[in-house]
N, C-alpha and C positions, 0 to 999 in steps of 0.2 A: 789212608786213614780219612773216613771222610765224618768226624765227630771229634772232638776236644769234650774232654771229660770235664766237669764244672767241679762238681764236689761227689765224691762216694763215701766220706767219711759221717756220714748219720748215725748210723750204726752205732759205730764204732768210738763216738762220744757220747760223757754223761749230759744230755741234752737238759738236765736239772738243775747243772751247775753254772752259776756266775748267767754270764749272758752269750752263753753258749751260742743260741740257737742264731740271735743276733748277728752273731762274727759271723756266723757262716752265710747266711744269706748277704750280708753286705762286702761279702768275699765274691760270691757266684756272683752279686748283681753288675761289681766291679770288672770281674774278668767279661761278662757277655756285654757289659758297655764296652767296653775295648775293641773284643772283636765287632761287637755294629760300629765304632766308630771307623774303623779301618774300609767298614763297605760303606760307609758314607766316602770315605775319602776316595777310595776306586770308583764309586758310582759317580763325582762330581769328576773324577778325571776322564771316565768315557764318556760324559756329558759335551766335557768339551774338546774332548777327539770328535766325536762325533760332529759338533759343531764346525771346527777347523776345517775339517777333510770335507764337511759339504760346502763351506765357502769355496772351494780351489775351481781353478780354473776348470782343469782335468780332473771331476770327480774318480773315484776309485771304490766303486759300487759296493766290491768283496770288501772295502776292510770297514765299509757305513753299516754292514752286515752285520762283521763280526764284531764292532763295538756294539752294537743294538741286542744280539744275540749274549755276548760278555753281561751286559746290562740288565738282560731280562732275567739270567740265571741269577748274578748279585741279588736281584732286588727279592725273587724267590727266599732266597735266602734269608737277607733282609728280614722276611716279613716270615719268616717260618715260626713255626706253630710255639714253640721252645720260648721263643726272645718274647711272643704276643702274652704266652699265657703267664708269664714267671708273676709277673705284680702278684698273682694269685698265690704264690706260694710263700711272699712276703706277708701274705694275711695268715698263714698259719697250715696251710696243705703245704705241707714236707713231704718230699719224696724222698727216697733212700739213696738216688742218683739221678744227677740233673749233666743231659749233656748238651751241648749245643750242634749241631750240622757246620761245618765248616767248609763243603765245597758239593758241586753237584754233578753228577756220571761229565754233563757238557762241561763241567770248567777243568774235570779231571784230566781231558781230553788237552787242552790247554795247559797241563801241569801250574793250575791255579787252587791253590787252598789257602786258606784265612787262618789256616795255625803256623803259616807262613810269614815272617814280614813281608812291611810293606815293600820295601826294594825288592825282593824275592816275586813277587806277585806282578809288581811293573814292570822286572826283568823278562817276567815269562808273557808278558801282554807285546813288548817290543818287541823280542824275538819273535811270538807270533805274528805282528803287524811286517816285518820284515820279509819273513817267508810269505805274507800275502803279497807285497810290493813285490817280490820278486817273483 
């Protein structure tokens, strides 16, 4: 699954009544803050793997890689088109469904998605950092 679904209920509410429209935007803005603060927090943790593993003695080229590679996919992410353009849809362009991307072919690869917890996510980053060690 590489998308978490925001809201599909448009439709399907009187978008005339009360402050309808309100809830729902301050609903999706709530769950896509969540999921970017979760790739802030991964992105600040392979910041300082990254940091770590090039102090060492005995650097360990493959795994300065694969946090740098880990990193570049998050921050794609990060910065995908969804999360930049939503303010816009706080101004009044409603769409009928708003989703967000939650993981990329490369983090797929890594059994990493952001509809995942956060342990779930560091689990699958150790284990891969592990098979690289070994």
């Amino acid at each position: 699954m590489n998308e978490v679904n925001i809201k599909n209920d448009f439709l399907e509410t009187d978008l005339m009544k009360d402050d309808t429209i309100s809830k729902i935007i301050s609903d999706s803005c709530k769950k896509i803050d969540f999921l970017r603060g979760k790739m802030i927090f991964i992105l600040n943790y392979l910041e300082i793997r990254i940091e770590e593993e090039s102090k060492e003695e005995f650097k360990n080229c493959k795994l300065i890689d694969f946090y740098k590679t880990l990193k570049d996919e998050v921050l794609s992410l990060y910065n995908s088109k969804l999360g930049s353009s939503f303010p816009m849809v706080k101004e009044g362009k409603i769409r009928t469904s708003l989703s967000l991307k939650v993981t990329t072919n490369k983090l797929l690869e890594y059994n990493i998605s952001f509809s995942e917890s956060i342990n779930s996510i560091l689990t699958s980053i150790i284990l891969q950092e592990n098979l690289i060690i070994l």
